[in-house]
C-alpha positions as CSV (number, residue, x, y, z in Angstrom):
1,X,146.7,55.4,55.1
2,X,146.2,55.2,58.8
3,X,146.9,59.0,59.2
4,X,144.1,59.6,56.5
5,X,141.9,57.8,58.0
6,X,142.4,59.5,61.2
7,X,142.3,62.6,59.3
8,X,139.0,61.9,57.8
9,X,137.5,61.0,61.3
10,X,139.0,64.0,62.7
11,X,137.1,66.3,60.1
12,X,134.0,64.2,60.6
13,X,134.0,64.4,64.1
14,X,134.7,68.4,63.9
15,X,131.4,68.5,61.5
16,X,129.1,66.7,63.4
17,X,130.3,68.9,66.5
18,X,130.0,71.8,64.5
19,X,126.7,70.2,63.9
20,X,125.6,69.4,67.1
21,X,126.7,72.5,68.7
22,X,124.4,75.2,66.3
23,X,121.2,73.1,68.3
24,X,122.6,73.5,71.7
25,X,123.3,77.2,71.0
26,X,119.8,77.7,70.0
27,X,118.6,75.7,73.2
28,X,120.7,78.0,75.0
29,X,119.6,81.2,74.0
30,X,116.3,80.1,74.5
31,X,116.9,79.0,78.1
32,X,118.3,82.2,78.3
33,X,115.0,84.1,76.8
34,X,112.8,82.3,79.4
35,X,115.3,83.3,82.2
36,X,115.4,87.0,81.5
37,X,111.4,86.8,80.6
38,X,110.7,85.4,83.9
39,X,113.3,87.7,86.2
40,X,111.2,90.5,83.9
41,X,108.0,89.4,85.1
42,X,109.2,88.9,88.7
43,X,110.8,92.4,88.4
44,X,107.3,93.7,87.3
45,X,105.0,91.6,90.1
46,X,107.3,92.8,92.7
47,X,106.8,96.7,91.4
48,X,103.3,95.6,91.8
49,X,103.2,94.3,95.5
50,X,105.3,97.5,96.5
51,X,102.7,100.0,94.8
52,X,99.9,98.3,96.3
53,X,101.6,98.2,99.4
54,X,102.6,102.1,99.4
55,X,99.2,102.8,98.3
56,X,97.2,101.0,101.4
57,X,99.9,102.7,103.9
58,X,99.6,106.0,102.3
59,X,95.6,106.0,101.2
60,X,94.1,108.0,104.1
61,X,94.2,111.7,102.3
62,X,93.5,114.6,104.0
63,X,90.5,116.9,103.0
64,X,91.5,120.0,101.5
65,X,89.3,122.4,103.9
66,X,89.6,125.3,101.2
67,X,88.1,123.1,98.8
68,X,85.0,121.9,100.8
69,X,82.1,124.2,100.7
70,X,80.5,125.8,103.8
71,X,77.7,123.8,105.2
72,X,76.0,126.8,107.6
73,X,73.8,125.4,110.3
74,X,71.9,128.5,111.4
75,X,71.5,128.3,115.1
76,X,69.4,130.9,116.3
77,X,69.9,134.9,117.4
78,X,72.9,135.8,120.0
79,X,70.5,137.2,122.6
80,X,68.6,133.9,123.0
81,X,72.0,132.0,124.6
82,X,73.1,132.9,128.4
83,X,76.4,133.2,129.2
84,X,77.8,129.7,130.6
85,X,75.4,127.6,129.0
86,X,75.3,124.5,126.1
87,X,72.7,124.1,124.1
88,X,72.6,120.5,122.1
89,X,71.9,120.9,118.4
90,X,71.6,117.1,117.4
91,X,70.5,117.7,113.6
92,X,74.2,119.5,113.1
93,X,75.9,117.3,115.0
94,X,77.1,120.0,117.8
95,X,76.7,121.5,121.0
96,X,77.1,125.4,121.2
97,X,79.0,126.7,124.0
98,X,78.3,130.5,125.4
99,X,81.4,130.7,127.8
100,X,81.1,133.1,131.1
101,X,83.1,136.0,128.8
102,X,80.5,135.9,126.0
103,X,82.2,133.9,123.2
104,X,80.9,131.1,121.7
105,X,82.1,127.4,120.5
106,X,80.4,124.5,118.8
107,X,81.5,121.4,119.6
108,X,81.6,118.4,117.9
109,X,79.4,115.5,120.0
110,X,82.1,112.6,119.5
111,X,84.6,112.5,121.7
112,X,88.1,112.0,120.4
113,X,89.2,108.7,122.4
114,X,87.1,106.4,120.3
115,X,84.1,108.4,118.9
116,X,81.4,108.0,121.5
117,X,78.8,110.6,121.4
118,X,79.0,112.8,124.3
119,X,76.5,114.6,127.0
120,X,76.3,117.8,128.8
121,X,75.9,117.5,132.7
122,X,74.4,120.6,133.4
123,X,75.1,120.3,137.2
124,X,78.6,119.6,137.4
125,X,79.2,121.8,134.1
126,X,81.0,119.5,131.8
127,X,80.6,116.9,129.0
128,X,80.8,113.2,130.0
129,X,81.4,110.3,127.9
130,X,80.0,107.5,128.9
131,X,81.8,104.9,126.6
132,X,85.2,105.0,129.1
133,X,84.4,108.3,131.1
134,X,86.4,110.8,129.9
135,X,85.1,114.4,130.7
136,X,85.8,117.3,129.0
137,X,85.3,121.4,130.3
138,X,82.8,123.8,128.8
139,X,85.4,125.0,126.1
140,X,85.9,121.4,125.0
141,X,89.3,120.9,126.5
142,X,90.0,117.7,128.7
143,X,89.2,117.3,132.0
144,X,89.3,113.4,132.9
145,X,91.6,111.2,130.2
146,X,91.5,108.8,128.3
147,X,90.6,111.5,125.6
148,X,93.7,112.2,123.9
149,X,92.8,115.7,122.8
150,X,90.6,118.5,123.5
151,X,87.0,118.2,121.8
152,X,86.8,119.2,117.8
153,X,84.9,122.3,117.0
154,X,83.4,123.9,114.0
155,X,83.8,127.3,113.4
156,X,81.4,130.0,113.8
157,X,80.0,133.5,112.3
158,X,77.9,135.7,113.6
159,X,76.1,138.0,111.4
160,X,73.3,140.1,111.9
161,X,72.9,138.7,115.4
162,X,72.5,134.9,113.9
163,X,75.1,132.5,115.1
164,X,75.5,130.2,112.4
165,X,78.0,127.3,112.4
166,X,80.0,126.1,109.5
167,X,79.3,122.1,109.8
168,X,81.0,121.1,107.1
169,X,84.3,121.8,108.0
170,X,85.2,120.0,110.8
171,X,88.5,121.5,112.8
172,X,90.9,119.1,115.0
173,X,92.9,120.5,118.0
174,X,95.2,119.1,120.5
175,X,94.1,122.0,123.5
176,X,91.8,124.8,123.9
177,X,93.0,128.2,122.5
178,X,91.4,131.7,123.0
179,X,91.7,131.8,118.8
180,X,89.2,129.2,118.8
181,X,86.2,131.4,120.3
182,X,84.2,133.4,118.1
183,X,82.9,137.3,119.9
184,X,79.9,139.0,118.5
């Protein structure tokens, strides 16, 4: 009787297990749910933070100059600029340049350490900046440092005897170049 008994509390015991166990299971798989939901989520916020932060390094684009139409600042007939002279055009944002050989660059009127705008000494024959004092030749190329680079220039046409000067696009160098200068 004593082994039936036993018996009986064995199979009990096995059923309420059996029981108890199909609620933990559950529990379980839930817990596991919520785990793999919130390593998801983390997954996805961390996708996030990596796109924003690729986006803000990489956001500066650079302007397609093909695509940017031509802005022409009409600056007046060939004849009326000597040779070795600037003449300031402050409404386009340039000076125009007749170098001793004829040729002519326009130069932007920001100089390329930190943006100040520049001015022409007529007597000593260069541009000054007066922000740290950089000075810069006739052909826009540096003189005195801390400039970095030579002055940016626009180009130029010449048609019919008109110099006219593309404004809107805006060319960077690193030195002066004879490619630079535009002959009539």
């Amino acid at each position: 009787m004593k082994k039936q008994n036993i018996k009986k509390k064995e199979a009990a015991t096995k059923q309420n297990e059996a029981k108890l166990q199909t609620p933990i299971s559950e529990v379980e798989s839930r817990r596991q749910f919520l785990q793999k939901l919130w390593k998801g989520l983390g997954v996805v916020a961390s996708v996030e933070v990596i796109a924003v932060f690729f986006g803000f390094l990489f956001s500066g684009k650079k302007e397609d100059q093909t695509l940017k139409p031509k802005q022409l600042f009409e600056a007046g007939n060939v004849e009326s600029f000597r040779a070795n002279t600037v003449t300031t055009f402050r409404g386009g944002r340039f000076y125009l340049a007749r170098l001793l050989d004829g040729g002519f660059i326009a130069l932007s009127l920001r100089c390329t350490h930190l943006g100040c705008s520049i001015n022409w000494e007529e007597g000593k024959n260069r541009f000054i900046c007066p922000c740290h004092s950089s000075s810069f030749y006739i052909n826009g190329e540096v003189q005195n440092p801390p400039a970095p680079s030579a002055l940016d220039y626009f180009p130029i046409l010449i048609e019919n005897g008109i110099v006219k000067v593309d404004i809107g696009t805006k060319l960077s160098r690193t030195r002066f170049d004879k490619s630079q200068i535009t002959y009539t």
